[in-house]
C-alpha positions as CSV (number, residue, x, y, z in Angstrom):
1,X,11.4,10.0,10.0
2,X,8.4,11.5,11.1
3,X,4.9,10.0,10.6
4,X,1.7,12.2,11.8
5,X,-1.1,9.8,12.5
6,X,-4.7,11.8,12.2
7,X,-7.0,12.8,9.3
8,X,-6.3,14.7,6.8
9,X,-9.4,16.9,7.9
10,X,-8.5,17.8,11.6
11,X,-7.6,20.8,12.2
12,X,-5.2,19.7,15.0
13,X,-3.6,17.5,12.4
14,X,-3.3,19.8,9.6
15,X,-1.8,22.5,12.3
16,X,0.8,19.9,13.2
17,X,1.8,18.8,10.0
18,X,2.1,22.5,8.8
19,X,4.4,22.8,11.8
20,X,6.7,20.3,11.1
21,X,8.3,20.5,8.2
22,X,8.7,16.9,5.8
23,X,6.4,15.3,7.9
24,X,4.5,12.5,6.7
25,X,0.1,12.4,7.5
26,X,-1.3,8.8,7.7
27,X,-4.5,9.0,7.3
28,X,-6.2,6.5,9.8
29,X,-9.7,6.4,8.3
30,X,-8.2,5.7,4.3
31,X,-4.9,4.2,5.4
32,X,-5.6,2.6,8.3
33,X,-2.9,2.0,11.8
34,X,-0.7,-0.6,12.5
35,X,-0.9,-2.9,15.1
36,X,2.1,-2.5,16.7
37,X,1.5,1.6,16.2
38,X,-1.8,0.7,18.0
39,X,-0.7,-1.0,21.2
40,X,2.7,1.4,21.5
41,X,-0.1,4.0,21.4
42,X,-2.1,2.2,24.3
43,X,1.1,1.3,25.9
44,X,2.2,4.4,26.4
45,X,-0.9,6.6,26.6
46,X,-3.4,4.1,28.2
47,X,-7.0,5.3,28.3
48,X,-6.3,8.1,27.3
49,X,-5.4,7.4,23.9
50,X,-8.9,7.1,22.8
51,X,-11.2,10.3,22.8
52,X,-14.2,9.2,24.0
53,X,-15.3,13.4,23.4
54,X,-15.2,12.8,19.5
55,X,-18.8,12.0,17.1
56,X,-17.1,8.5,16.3
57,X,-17.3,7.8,20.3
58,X,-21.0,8.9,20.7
59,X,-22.5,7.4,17.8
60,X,-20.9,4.3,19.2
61,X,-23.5,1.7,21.2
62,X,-23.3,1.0,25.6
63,X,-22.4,-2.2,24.5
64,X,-19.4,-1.3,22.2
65,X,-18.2,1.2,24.5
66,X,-17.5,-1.3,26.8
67,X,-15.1,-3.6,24.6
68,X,-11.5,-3.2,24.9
69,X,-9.8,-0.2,23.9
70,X,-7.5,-1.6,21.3
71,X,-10.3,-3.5,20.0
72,X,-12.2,0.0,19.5
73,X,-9.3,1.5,17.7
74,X,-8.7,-1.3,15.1
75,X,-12.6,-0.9,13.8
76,X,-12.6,2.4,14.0
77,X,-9.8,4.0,14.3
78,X,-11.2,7.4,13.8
79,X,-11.2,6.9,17.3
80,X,-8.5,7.4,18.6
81,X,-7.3,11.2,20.0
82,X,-4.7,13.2,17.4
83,X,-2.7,13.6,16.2
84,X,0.0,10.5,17.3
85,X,3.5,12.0,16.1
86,X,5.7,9.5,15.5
87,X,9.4,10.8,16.0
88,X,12.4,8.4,15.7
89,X,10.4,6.0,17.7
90,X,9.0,7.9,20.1
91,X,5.2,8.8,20.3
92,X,3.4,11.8,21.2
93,X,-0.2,12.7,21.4
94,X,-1.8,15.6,20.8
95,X,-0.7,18.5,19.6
96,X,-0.3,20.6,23.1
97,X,2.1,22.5,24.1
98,X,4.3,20.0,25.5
99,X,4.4,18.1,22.3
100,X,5.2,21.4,20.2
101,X,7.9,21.9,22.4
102,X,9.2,18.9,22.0
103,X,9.5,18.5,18.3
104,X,9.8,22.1,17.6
């Protein structure tokens, strides 16, 4: 099974899915993340799995930016950097060249 985690509006996330053939967009923003999709996410990504250069991340407050990433993600998870691929279990962000080559 493979899941693409994004929105249905990114570009980066429409390329992907267009890439990979029968593979299945969750929408974050209309159908929301799992928790445990959330914290493999952080697990294995740390920091960097939020993208603090998105609109979502500058409209929020100093005092929200400062709260725990996986706090962040579960109110808005608009935040967090896409697309997460989900592949047999295994996650990968972005949609680089390294993750291309891998699922490709």
């Amino acid at each position: 099974m493979l899941k693409i985690y994004g929105l249905k509006n990114c570009d980066t996330c429409r390329k992907a899915i267009k890439a990979l053939d029968g593979a299945e967009l969750v929408d974050v923003r209309a159908d929301g993340v799992s928790d445990a999709v959330l914290k493999a996410g952080y697990e294995k990504f740390g920091a960097a799995f939020a993208n603090t250069r998105s609109t979502t991340w500058r409209n929020l407050s100093d005092v929200e930016r400062e709260k725990p990433v996986l706090e962040l993600l579960r109110k808005h998870p608009a935040l967090m950097k896409r697309p997460l691929i989900e592949r047999d279990g295994v996650l990968y962000l972005g949609w680089g060249q390294d993750t291309q080559a891998a699922l490709m």
